[in-house]
C-alpha positions as CSV (number, residue, x, y, z in Angstrom):
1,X,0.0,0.0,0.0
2,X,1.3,3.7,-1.2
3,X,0.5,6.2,1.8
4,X,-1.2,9.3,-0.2
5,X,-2.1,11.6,2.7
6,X,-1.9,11.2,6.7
7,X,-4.4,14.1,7.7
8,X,-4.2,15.4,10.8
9,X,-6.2,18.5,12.7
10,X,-3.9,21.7,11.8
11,X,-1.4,19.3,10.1
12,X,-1.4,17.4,7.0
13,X,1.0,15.3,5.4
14,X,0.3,14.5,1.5
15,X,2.0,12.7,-1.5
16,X,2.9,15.9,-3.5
17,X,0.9,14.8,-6.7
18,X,-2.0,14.5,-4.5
19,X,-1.5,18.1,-3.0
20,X,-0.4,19.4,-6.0
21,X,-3.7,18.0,-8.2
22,X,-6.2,19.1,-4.9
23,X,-4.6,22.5,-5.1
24,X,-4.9,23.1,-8.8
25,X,-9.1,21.9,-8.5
26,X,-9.9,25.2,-6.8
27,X,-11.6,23.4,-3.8
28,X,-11.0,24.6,-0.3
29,X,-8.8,23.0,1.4
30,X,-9.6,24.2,4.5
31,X,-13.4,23.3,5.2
32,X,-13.3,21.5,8.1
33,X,-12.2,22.4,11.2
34,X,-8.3,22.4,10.6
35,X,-8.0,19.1,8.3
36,X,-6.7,19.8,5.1
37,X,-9.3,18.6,2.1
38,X,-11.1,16.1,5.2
39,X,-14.5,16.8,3.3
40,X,-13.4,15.2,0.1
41,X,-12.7,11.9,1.6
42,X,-15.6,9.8,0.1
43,X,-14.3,11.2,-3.5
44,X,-10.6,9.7,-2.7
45,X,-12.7,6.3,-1.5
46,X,-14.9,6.5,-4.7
47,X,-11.7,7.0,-6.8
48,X,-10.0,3.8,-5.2
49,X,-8.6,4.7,-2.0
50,X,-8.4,3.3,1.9
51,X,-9.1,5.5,4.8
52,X,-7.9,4.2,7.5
53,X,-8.7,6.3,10.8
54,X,-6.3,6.8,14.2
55,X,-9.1,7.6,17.7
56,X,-6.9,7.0,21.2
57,X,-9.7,6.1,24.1
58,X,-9.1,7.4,27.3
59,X,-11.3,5.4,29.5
60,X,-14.6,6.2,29.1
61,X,-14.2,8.8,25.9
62,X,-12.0,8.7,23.1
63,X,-10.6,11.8,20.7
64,X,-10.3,11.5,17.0
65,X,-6.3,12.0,16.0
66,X,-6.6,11.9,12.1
67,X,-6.6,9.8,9.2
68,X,-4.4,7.7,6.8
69,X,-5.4,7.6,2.8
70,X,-3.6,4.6,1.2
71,X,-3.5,3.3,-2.4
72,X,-2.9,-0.4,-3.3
73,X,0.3,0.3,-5.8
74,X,-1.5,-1.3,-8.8
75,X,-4.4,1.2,-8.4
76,X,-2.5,3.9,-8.0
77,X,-2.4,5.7,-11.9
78,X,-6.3,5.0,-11.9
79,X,-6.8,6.7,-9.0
80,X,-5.2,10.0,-10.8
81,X,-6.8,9.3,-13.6
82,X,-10.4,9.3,-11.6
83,X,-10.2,11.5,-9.0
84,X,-9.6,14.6,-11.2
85,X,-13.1,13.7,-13.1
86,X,-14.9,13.6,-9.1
87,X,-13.5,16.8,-8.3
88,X,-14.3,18.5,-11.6
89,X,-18.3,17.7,-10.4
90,X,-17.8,19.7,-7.4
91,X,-17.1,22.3,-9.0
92,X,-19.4,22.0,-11.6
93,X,-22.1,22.0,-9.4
94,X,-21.2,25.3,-7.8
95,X,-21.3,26.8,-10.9
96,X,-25.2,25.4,-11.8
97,X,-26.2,27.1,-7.8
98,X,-25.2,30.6,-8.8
């Protein structure tokens, strides 16, 4: 498994093609709370990636640390090749609300 992304509140960790390919779609990548592109994480599932998600528990309660984003190697060019085409319907349907 390629690591793509460990996303962490006010820190964020990514493969620089991923960064570099979120950047250039023109999404926010601060939405949520501190975690860098966290909101688009059922487009990186749909395009072929794992999440895989770090909570410590501290007796009774536990606290959310972040998340990982891995690629099987084979899938990895088909995930480039998809996700671009899910991001480009975000946007696309921002432009239809205006």
């Amino acid at each position: 498994m390629k690591q793509l992304a460990h996303i962490r509140i006010d820190h964020s960790d990514y493969d620089p093609r991923l960064w570099r390919l979120l950047e250039e779609s023109g999404l926010e990548h601060d939405d949520f709370e501190g975690l860098d592109y966290f909101s688009l994480l059922p487009f990186f599932v749909l395009a072929g990636a794992s999440v895989r998600s770090h909570v410590r528990a501290h007796g009774d309660h536990t606290h959310f640390e972040g998340v990982t984003i891995e690629i099987p190697e084979e899938l990895e060019a088909a995930f480039f090749d998809v996700l671009p085409e899910l991001l480009a319907q975000l946007t696309e349907e921002d432009e239809h609300h205006r």
